[in-house]
C-alpha positions in Angstrom: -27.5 0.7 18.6 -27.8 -2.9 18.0 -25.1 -5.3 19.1 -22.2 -6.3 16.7 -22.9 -9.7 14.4 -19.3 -10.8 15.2 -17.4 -9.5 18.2 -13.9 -10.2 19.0 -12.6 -9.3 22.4 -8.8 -9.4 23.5 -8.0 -12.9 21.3 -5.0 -14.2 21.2 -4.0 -17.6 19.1 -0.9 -19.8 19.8 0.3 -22.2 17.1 3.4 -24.1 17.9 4.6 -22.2 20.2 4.0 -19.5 18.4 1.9 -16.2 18.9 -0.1 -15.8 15.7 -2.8 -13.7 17.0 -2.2 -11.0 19.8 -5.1 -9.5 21.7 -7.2 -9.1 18.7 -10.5 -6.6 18.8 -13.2 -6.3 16.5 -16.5 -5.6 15.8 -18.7 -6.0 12.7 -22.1 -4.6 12.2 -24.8 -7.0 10.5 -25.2 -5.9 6.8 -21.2 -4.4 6.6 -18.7 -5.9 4.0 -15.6 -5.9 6.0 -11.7 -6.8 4.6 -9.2 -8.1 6.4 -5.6 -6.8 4.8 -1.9 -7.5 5.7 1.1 -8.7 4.9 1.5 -12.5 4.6 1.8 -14.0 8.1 -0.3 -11.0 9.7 -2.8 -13.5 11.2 -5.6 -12.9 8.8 -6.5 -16.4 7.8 -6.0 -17.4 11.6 -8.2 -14.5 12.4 -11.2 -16.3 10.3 -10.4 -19.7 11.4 -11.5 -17.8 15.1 -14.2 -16.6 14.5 -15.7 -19.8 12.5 -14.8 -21.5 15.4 -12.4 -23.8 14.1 -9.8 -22.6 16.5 -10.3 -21.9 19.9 -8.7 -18.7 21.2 -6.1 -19.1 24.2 -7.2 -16.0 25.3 -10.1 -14.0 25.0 -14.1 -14.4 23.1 -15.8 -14.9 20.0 -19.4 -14.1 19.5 -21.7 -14.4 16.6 -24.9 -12.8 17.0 -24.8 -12.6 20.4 -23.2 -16.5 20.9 -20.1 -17.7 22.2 -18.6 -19.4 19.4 -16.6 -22.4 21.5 -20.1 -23.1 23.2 -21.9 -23.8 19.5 -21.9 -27.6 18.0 -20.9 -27.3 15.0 -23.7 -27.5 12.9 -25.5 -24.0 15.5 -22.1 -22.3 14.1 -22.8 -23.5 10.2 -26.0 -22.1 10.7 -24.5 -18.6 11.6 -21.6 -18.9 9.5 -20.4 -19.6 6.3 -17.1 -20.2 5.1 -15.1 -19.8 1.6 -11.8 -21.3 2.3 -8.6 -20.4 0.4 -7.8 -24.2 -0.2 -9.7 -25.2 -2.9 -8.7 -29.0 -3.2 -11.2 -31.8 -2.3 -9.8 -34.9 -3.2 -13.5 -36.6 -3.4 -14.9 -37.5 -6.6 -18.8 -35.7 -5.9 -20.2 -33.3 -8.6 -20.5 -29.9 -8.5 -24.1 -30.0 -7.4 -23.6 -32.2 -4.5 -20.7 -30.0 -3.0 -22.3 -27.4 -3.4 -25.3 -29.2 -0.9 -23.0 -30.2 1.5 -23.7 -26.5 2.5 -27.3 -27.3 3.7 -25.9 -30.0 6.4 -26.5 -27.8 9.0 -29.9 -27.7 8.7 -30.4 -32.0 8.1 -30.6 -34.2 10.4 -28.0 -37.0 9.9 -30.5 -39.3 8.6 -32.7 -36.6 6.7 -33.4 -35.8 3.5 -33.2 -32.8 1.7 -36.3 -30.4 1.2 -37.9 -28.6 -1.7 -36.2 -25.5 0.1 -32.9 -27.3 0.4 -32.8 -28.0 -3.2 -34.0 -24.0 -3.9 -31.1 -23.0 -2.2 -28.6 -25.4 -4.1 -30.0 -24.0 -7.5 -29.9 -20.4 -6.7 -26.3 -20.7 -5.9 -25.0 -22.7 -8.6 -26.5 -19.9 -10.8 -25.5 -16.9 -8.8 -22.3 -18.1 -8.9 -21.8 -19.0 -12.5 -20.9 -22.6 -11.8 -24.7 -24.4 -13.4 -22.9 -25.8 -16.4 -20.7 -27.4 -14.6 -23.5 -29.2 -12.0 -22.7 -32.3 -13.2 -19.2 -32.2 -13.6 -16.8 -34.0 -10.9 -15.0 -31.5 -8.9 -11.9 -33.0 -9.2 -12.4 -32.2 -13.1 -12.8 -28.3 -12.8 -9.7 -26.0 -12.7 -8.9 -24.3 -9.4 -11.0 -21.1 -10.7 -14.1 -23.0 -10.7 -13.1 -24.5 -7.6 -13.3 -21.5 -5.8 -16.6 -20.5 -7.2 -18.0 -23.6 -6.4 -16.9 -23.4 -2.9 -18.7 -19.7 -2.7 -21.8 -21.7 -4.1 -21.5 -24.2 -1.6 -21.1 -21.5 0.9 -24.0 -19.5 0.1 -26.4 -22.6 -0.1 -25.5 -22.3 3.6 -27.5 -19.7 3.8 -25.7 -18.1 7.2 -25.8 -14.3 8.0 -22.4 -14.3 8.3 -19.9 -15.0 5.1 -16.7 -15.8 5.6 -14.1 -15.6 2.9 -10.4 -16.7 2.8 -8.8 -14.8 -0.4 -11.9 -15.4 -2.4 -10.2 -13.8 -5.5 -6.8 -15.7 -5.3 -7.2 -18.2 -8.4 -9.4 -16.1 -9.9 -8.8 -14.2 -13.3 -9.5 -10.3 -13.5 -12.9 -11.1 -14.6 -14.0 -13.4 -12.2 -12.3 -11.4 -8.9 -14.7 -8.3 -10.1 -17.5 -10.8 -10.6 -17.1 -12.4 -7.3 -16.5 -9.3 -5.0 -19.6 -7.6 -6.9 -21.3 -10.5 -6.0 -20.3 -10.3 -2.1 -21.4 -6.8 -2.3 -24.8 -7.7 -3.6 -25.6 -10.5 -0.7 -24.7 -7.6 1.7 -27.1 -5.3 0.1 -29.2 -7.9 0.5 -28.5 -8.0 4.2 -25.5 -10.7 5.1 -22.9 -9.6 6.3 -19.3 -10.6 5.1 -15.7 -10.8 6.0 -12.8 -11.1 3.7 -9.1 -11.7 4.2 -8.5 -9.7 0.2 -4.5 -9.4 -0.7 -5.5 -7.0 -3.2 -5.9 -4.0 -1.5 -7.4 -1.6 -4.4 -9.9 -4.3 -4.8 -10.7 -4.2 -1.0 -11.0 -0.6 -1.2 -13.3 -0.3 -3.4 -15.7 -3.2 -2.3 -15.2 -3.2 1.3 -17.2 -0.5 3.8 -14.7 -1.3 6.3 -10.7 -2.8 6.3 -8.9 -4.0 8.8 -5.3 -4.0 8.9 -3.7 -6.6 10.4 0.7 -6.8 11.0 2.5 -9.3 13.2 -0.9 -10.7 14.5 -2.4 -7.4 15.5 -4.9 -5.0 15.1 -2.7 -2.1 13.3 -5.4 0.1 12.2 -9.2 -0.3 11.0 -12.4 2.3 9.8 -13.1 3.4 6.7 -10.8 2.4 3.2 -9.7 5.9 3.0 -8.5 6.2 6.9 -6.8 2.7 6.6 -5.1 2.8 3.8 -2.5 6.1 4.8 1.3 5.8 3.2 2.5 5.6 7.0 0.3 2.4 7.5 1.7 0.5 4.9 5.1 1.5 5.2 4.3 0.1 8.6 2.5 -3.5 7.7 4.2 -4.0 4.3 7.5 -2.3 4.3 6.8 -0.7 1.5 6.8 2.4 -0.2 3.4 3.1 -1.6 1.2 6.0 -2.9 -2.0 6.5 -2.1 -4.3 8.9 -4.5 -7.5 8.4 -5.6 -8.7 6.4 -8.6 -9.3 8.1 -11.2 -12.6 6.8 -12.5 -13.9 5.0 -9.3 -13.2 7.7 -6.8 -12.3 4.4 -4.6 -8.8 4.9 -2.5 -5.9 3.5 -4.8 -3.1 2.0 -3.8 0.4 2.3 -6.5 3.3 0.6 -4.8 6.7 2.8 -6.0 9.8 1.7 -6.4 13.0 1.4 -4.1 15.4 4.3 -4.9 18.9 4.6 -4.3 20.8 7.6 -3.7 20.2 11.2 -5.6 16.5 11.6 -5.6 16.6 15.1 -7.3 15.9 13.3 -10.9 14.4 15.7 -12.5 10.9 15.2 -14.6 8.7 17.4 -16.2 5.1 16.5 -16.4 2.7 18.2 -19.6 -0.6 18.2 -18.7 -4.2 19.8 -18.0 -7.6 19.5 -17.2 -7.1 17.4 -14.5 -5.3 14.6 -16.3 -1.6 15.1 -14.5 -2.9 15.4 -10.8 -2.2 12.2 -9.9 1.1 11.9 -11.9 1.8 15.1 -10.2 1.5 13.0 -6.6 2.8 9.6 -7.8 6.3 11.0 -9.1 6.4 13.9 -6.4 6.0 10.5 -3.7 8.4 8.3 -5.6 11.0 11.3 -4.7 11.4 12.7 -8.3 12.2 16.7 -8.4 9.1 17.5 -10.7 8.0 20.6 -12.6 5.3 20.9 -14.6 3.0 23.1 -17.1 2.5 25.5 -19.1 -1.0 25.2 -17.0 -3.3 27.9 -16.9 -4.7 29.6 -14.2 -7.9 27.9 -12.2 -6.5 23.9 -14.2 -6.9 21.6 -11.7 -3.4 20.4 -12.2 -2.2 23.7 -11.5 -3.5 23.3 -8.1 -2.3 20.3 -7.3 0.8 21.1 -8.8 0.7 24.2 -6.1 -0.3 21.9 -3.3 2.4 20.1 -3.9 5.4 23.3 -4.2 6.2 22.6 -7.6 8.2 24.3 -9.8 5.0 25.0 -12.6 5.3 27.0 -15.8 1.6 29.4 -15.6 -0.1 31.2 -17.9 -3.6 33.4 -17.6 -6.7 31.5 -17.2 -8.2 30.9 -20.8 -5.3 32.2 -22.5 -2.7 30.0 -25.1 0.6 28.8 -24.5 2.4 32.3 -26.0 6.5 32.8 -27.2 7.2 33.4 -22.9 5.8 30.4 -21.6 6.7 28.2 -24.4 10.4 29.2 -23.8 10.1 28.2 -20.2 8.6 24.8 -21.4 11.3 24.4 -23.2 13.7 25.3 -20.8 12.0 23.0 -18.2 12.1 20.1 -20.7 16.2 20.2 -21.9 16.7 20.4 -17.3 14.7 17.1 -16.7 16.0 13.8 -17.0 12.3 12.5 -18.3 9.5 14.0 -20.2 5.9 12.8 -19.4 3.1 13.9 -21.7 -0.4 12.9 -19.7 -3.3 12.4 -21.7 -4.0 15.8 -22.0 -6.7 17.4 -24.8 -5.5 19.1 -27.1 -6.4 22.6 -28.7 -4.7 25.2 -30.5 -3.8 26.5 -27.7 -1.3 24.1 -25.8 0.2 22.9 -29.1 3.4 24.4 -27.8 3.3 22.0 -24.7 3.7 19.1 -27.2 5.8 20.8 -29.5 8.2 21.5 -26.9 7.8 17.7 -25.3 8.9 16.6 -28.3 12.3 17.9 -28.1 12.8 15.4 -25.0 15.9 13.3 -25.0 13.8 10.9 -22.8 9.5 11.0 -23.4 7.2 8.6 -21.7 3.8 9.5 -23.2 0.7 8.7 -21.2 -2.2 7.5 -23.3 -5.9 6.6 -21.8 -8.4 8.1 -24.2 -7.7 7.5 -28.2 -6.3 10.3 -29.2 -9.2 11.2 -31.9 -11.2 12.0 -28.9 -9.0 14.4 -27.3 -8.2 16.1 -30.4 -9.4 19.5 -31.0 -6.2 20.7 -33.2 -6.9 19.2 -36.4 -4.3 18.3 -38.6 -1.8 20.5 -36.1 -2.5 18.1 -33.4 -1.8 15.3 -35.0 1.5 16.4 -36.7 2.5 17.7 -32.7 1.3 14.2 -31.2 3.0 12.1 -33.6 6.5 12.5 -33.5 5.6 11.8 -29.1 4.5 8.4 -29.9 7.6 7.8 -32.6 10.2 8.2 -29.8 8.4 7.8 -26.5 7.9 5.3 -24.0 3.7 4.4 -24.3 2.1 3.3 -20.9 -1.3 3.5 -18.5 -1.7 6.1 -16.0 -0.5 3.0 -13.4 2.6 2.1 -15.1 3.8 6.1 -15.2 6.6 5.5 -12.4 7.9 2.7 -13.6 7.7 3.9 -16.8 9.9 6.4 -16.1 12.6 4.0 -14.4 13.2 2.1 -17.0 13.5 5.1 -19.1 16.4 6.2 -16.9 17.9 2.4 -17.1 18.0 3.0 -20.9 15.4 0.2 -22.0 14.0 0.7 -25.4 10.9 2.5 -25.3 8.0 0.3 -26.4 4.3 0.7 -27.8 1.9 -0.8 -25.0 -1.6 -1.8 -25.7 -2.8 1.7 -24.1 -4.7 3.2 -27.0 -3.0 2.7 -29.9 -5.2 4.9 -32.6 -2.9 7.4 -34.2 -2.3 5.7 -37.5 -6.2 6.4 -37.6 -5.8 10.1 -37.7 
C-alpha cells in the first residue's frame, strides 16, 4: 500500500467565530476522482481551501504527497496542486492565453521566461478545454461559461498531480458539465488525481470513484457512490426526501428528489408495464408513499419481481401467456380503484393490448414515453388504435418527471404533451 496523495487528519476550521470545519478525515489515493457533496454550508469549499493551503487549519494536518501543506511556499504547493475555483471573475483585462499561463508560475522564476515546454503546456490546455478560439479574446469579454473553462485550462497548464475543483460544472450548460467531468475523468485515467466539491449528485455518481458527504462541517459518510448515496443519508445532510434506484441506461446510482406529502398517503396508482420498463416507477411511487398496484405482468417479467419485492398488489398471468377475459377484468378493476393511471413505456404485442385498453378507461392517465412508439410496436394497426386514445387524454412525461407527473395530475393541471417522444401522428 502506498501512502495517500492527500491526507486529512482531525481538521478543524474556524471562520468568525464560527466552526466551519469539525475534525475532518480523509484520504485520497493518487489516480482516484473523488466528489465532495453536501448541502450548502457543509464545509465543502472550505474543505478545498485546506487542503490547497489557502487556509490554515486550527486544528489538525494537511499533507500532499507526503508534505505538510502550511510548511510549502506557495509556489512547492502550485506545483502539487491545482485549483479550479468556483469564482470565475477576474477583473484584469489579460487574454485568454495569458491566464491560462499564469498556471506555469510555479515553475518560473520571477524574473524568467517561459520555455518551449511552458508554452506546450499552455496549448494543450486551451485545446483540451475547448477554449483555443477564444486565445486571443480578453477575459473580461467571455461569458461566465467560458470563464470557467478557461480557469480548468489555466489549471491544467499547471500541470500538478492533484486537481482541485470548486463546482466545476456550476455555470456550465448540460453540454459543457458532461464535457468537463468526462474530461476530469480522462486526466485521472491518465494518472492525476482530482477532487471536486459537485452539487449535482447524479453527475458525481456517475463520474466520481469515491464521494464524500459532508453536513454541518463533518465527515457524514464516504466510499463508494452507491454506499454514500443511501435514502437515510440524504434525509440526514439535505432534509430531503429522495429516491435512490439505479439509472436506467448508465447503471450509475441515481438520485430523484420526491416531493413533500401531506396527510393520506394511501393515493392509489396503478402502474402498466413490462419487460423491465416499470421497475423503477414501481420504487419511485412506492417511496413517494403512493399505495401502488400494478400489471397484468407475467410470470418471470422483471417488473413482476420487483413489483413482488416491493409487496404489491400485482395483477399475474402465466409466463408467455396473453392478457385473457380474467386478468383483463382485474386490470380493469385495479384501474377504476386508483386515483392515477401510469402507462410505462412498455412494448407492445397482441398480447397486452388489454393493459392499454383498459388504461384507457382512466379518469386520470400519465403516459410514460422514452422510446417512439414505432419502435415498441409489435401490434400493428391494433396498437396504435390502443395507444392513441392514451396520448389524447394523458399527461406525457420522462421516466424522471413520473412523480411529479402524477401530482399535478391529482392538483387537476391540464395534462400536457412534453417533448418525450412525440411520434404517434407518424403511425
Amino acid at each position: 500500500m502506498t501512502d495517500p496523495i492527500v491526507e486529512v487528519r482531525g481538521v478543524s476550521v474556524d471562520l468568525g467565530g464560527v466552526e466551519v470545519l469539525s475534525d475532518v478525515d480523509l484520504t485520497v489515493e493518487s489516480g482516484r476522482f473523488v466528489g465532495l457533496i453536501g448541502p450548502n454550508g457543509a464545509g465543502k469549499t472550505t474543505l478545498l481551501r485546506t487542503i490547497n493551503g489557502v487556509l490554515a487549519p486550527d486544528d489538525g494536518a494537511v499533507r500532499v504527497d507526503g508534505q505538510h501543506v502550511t510548511a510549502l511556499s506557495a509556489s512547492a504547493v502550485g506545483r502539487r496542486v491545482a485549483t479550479v475555483p468556483q469564482n470565475t471573475n477576474l477583473s484584469f483585462s489579460f487574454d485568454v492565453r495569458q491566464v491560462v499561463a499564469m498556471g506555469r508560475n510555479p515553475y518560473v522564476s520571477r524574473f524568467g521566461t517561459e520555455s518551449v515546454r511552458d508554452r506546450e503546456l499552455v496549448e494543450r490546455a486551451l485545446e483540451r478545454t475547448d477554449v483555443a478560439e477564444l486565445a486571443d479574446r480578453p477575459i473580461t469579454d467571455v461569458s461566465g461559461g467560458e470563464r470557467q473553462r478557461v480557469l480548468l485550462a489555466r489549471a491544467l497548464a499547471q500541470d500538478a498531480s492533484v486537481l482541485m475543483l470548486d463546482e466545476p460544472t456550476a455555470s456550465l450548460d448540460v453540454n459543457h458539465q458532461v464535457r468537463t467531468l468526462e474530461l476530469v475523468a480522462d486526466l485521472v485515467s491518465e494518472g492525476r488525481t482530482a477532487v471536486a466539491a459537485i452539487h449535482d449528485l447524479n453527475l458525481a455518481a456517475h463520474y466520481c470513484d469515491e464521494l464524500v458527504l459532508l453536513s454541518d462541517g463533518r465527515v457524514l459518510d464516504a466510499g463508494d457512490p452507491e454506499d454514500v448515496l443511501t435514502e437515510e443519508n440524504l434525509q440526514t445532510a439535505f432534509d430531503a426526501r429522495a429516491a435512490v434506484t439505479s439509472h436506467p441506461v448508465t447503471g450509475s446510482t441515481y438520485v430523484t428528489a420526491l416531493p413533500e406529502r401531506d396527510g393520506d398517503h394511501e393515493t392509489r396508482v396503478h402502474v402498466v408495464a413490462g419487460g423491465g420498463t416499470g421497475s423503477r416507477l414501481l420504487y419511485l411511487l412506492d417511496a413517494a408513499g403512493y399505495d401502488v398496484s400494478a400489471g397484468a405482468l407475467s410470470e418471470g417479467d422483471a417488473d413482476l419481481r420487483a413489483a413482488l419485492q416491493l409487496g404489491l398488489d400485482v395483477v399475474e398471468t402465466p409466463p408467455y401467456a396473453p392478457v385473457d377475459d380474467a386478468a383483463e377484468r382485474e386490470v380493469r378493476e385495479r384501474v377504476r380503484e386508483a386515483a392515477v393511471t401510469v402507462v410505462a413505456d412498455v412494448e407492445v404485442g397482441p398480447g397486452n393490448l388489454p393493459n392499454l385498453r383498459a388504461a384507457s378507461e382512466a379518469d386520470r392517465l400519465v403516459l410514460v414515453e422514452q422510446r417512439p412508439f414505432t419502435e415498441r410496436n409489435y401490434a400493428g394497426d391494433d396498437g396504435w388504435q390502443a395507444y392513441e386514445p392514451l396520448r389524447e387524454h394523458g399527461r406525457v412525461v420522462d421516466p424522471d418527471d413520473v412523480v411529479g407527473a402524477v401530482e399535478s395530475v391529482l392538483a387537476g393541471d391540464p395534462p400536457q404533451v412534453t417533448d418525450a417522444v412525440a411520434d404517434v401522428e407518424d403511425g
